[in-house]
N, C-alpha and C positions, 0 to 999 in steps of 0.2 A: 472534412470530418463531420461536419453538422448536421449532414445529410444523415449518414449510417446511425447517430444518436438519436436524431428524432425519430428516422423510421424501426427504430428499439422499441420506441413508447406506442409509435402507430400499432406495431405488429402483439401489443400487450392482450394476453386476452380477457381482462381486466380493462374495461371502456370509457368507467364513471371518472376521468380524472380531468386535469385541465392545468397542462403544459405552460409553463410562465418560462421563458426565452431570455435573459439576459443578456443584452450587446455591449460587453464594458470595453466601450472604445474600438470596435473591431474597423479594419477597414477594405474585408473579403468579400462584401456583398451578401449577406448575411440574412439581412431583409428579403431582396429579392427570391433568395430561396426560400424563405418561409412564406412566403405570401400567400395567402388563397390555400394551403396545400392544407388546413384541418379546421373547423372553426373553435377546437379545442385548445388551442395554440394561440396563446398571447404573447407578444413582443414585446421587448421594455428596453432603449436606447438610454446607454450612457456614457459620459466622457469616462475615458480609462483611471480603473481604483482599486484593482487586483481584486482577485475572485472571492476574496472574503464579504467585501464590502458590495458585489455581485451579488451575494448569498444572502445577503442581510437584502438588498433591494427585494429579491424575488419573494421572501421571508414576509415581507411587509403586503407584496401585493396577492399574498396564497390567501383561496378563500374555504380550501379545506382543512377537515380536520387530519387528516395523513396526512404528512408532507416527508419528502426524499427529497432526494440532490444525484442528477448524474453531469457527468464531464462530457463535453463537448467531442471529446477523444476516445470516450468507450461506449460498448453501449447494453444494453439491459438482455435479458432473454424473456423469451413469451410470457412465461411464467410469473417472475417476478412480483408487479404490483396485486396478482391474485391471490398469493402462496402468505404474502404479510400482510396487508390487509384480512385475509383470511381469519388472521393469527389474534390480529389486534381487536376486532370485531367480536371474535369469540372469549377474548381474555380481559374485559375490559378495564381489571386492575394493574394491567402491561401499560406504560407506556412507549417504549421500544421494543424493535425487534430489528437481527439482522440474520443475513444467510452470507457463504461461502460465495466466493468467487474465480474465476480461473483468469490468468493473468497469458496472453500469447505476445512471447516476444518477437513475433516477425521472422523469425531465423529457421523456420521447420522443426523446431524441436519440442517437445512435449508440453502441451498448457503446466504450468503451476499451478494448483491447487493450495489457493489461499484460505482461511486462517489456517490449514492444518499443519503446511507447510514453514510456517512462521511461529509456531508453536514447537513444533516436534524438533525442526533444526536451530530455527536462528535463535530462538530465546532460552532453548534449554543450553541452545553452546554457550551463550553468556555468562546463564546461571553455573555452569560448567567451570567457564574461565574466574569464577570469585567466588567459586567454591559454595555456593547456595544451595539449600534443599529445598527450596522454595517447590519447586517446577516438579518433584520429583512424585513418580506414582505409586500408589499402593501395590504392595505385592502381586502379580500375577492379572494386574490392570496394563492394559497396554494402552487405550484408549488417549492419544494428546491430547484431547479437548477436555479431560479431566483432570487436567493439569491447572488448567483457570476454571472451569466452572465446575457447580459443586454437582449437578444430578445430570442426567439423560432419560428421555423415554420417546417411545417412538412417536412420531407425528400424529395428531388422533386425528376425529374425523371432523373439527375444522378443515383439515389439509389434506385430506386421504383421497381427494377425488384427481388433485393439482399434482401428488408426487407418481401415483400411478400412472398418469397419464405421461409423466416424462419417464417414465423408468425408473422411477429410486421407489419403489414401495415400502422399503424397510428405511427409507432417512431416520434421522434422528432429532428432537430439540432438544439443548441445550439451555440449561439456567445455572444462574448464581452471580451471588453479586462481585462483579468484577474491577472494580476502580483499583481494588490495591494491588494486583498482578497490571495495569495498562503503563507499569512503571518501564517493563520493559517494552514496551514498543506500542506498535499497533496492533491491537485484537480487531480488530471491526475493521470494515472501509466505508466510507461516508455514501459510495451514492449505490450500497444494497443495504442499507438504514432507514428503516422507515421509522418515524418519531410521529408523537399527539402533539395538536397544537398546544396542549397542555401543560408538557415536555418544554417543550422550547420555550414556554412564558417561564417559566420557573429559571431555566437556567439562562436564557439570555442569549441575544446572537454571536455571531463570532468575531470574535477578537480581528480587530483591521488596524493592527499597529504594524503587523507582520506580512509578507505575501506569501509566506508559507507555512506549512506545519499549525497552521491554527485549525485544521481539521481534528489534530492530536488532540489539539484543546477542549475543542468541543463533545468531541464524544471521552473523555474521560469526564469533562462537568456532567454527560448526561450518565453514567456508567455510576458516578457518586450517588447521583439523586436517586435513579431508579434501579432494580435488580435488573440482569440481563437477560435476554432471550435471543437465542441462535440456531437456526433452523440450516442445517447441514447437506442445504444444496445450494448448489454452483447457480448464481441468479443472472450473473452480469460478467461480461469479460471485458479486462483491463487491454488497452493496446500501449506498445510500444512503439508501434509504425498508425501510419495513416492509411485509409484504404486503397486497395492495389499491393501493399507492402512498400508504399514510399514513404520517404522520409518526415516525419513530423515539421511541420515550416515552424515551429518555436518548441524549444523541449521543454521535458515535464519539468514541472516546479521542484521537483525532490531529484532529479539527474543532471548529468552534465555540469556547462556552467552555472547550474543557478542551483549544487549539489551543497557546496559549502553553505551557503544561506541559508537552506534548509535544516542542516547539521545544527548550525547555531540558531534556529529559529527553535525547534526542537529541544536545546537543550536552554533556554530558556522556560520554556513554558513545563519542562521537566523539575527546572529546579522552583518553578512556581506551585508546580502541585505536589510535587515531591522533597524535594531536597533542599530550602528555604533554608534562611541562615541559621534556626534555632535545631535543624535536621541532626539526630545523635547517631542514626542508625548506620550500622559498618556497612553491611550490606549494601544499605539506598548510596554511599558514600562512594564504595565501590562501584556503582553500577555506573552510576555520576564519572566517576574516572574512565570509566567504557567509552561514554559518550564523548566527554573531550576527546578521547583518542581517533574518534570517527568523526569529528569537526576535525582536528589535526592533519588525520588523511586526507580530507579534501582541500582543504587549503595548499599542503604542501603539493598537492598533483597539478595544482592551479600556479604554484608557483607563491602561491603567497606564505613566503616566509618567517616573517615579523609575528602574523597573527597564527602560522602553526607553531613554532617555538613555544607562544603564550600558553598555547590551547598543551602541548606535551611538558608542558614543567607541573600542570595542573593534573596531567594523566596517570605521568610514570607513579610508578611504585616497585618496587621489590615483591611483586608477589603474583603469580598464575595469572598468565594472558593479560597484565600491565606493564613487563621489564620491555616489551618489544617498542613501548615509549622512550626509549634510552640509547637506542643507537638510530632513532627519528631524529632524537632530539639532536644530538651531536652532527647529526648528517645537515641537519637545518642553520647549527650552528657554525659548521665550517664551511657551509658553501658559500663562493665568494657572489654570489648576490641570485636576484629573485628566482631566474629564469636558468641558471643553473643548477639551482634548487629544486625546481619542477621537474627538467631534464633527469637530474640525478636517480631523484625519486621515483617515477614515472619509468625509471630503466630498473631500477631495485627492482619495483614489483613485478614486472614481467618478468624479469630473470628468477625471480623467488618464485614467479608461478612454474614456470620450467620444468626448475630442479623439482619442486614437490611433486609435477606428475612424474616426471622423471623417476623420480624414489621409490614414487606409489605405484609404477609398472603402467599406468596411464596412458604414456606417452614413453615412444619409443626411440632410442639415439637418432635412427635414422629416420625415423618420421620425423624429426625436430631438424634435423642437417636438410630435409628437401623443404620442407617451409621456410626456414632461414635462408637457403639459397632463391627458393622459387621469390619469396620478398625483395630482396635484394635484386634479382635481376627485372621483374614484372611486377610492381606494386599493384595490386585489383582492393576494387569494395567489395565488400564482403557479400553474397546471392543470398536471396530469401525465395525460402519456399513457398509456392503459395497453392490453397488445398487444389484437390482434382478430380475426377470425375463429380463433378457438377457439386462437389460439397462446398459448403459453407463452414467459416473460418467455426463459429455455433456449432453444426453437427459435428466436427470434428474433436472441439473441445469436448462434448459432451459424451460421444465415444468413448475417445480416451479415456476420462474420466470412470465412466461406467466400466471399461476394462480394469482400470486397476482396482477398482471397491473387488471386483469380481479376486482380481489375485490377491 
């Protein structure tokens, strides 16, 4: 995977930078490939201390004044370091800026289009399930990213040379100060961020108590300090697979087994900047009971029972999208131990997804009766598409993308 990230940054057409490499602990040969291949590219070996405490190394040895962060497992688009630097250059009262990004889960189905998509569904259904008007828009405004920030106007011409060149002539920026909406989740992703060194003296590195979810931390301390700016093109795409479409040799820090960690990593640093013990607010109290209930869910799928029990006595309530904590909670309580707990669990939700397409016309009796048998007699892994005629996983994102603005 380290390969497809640096050559992200090679292919920037954006030149003045210089790549600081963190190895926390790795034992893939890691060096060997970096060697000789840019002399923009600095390496920094260390014993393994989770990526936070990788961030703060690099942090230390940056000797610009932009500095970003990407993952090892995704990688940047041409544009990128051009389009915000651009931004930051020309606005020199900005200390941050981010842009969208498109998220391809390996499986041939359509990139996600993030933040918009995490705005428009996941957070407004929240606001939804506890009854909030937080999220909601002015009459005859349809626009979700006016849901968190306060203005829009089109990209001027700091940027006007960078969006036309990829297609988006009419993007958008985006401002307003956003720390008190980052209650609900992530607005931003940390490596299409670009931050002033300025920025980061003021607020401080990242939190290395945790090995995860201290991304959340940090870009909500920088969201408090400074106003936001977000430039509403797709910069960098997330992977779910590795390249080829194989499987990731360690999963992401927020899925799988390392999903509950995350849940509870997240909902401490939630209730740090949020919901603290002297917190009155119904709402933030509510939202708080959300988040238990999404630490609950992954523990119980995990099979740990002890700590979903805790995590659903702190969730339930009697009131819209919190009672569904109450026959968790029971299920947890009467199964006779960890791993029929998991099992139990782990069957509810598949069956509960079922019925609901089932109900919703989604899914039909008999297309369900030949996957339940074809399962049953031939168990397979699941096939990933991967692009074709000579495109790239990039053009194709971007495509799409550009198709749907068009519908």
């Amino acid at each position: 995977m380290i390969g497809r990230a640096v050559s992200s940054v090679l292919k920037q057409s954006f030149s003045d930078w210089e790549l600081i490499v963190v190895d926390d602990g790795s034992t893939d040969g890691t060096r060997a490939r970096l060697d000789g291949l840019d002399p923009r590219i600095r390496y920094i070996e260390q014993s393994n201390q989770g990526v936070y405490a990788a961030r703060n190394t690099g942090l230390k040895a940056a000797h610009g004044r932009f500095i970003t962060f990407l993952d090892s497992d995704d990688e940047w688009l041409p544009h990128f370091l051009a389009l915000t630097t651009a931004f930051l250059r020309a606005h020199p009262d900005r200390h941050w800026v981010t842009t969208e990004f498109v998220e391809d889960l390996g499986d041939g189905s359509p990139p996600i289009l993030h933040d918009r998509h995490d705005i428009g569904v996941l957070y407004c259904g929240f606001a939804r399930a506890i009854r909030s008007r937080a999220l909601l828009l002015p009459t005859g405004v349809k626009d979700d990213y006016l849901r968190v920030y306060e203005r829009k106007r089109i990209v001027g011409d700091w940027g006007r040379d960078v969006v036309e060149s990829i297609g988006l002539p009419d993007a958008m920026l985006y401002q307003g100060k956003l720390f008190a909406h980052m209650r609900w989740g992530y607005l931003n992703w940390l490596p299409v961020t670009l931050c002033t060194r300025e920025a980061i003296d003021q607020i401080g590195p990242f939190a290395t108590h945790t090995r995860s979810a201290a991304d959340y931390h940090f870009l909500a301390r920088l969201a408090r300090a400074f106003p936001a700016s977000m430039i509403a093109v797709p910069s960098a795409i997330k992977y779910e697979r590795a390249a080829g479409n194989q499987p990731l040799a360690q999963a992401h820090l927020a899925t799988g087994s390392g999903g509950y960690r995350f849940e509870v990593n997240k909902l401490g640093f939630f209730d740090e900047l949020f919901a603290g013990p002297d917190c009155t607010d119904e709402e933030t109290l509510r939202l708080r009971r959300h988040y238990c209930l999404a630490v609950a869910h992954r523990a119980l799928a995990l099979g740990l029972r002890v700590e979903a029990i805790g995590y659903l006595r702190q969730a339930a309530a009697w009131q819209r999208g919190l009672w569904v904590a109450w026959p968790r909670l029971v299920l947890a309580e009467l199964a006779p131990g960890d791993t029929a707990a998991g099992c139990l669990y782990r069957g509810w939700i598949r069956a509960s997804d079922v019925l609901e397409r089932l109900f919703t016309g989604r899914l039909s009796l008999l297309t369900a009766t030949r996957k339940l048998l074809h399962r049953a007699m031939k168990p397979s892994a699941p096939q990933y598409a991967a692009p074709c005629n000579g495109q790239t996983v990039t053009d194709v994102a971007l495509a799409k993308l550009q198709q749907s603005r068009v519908r």
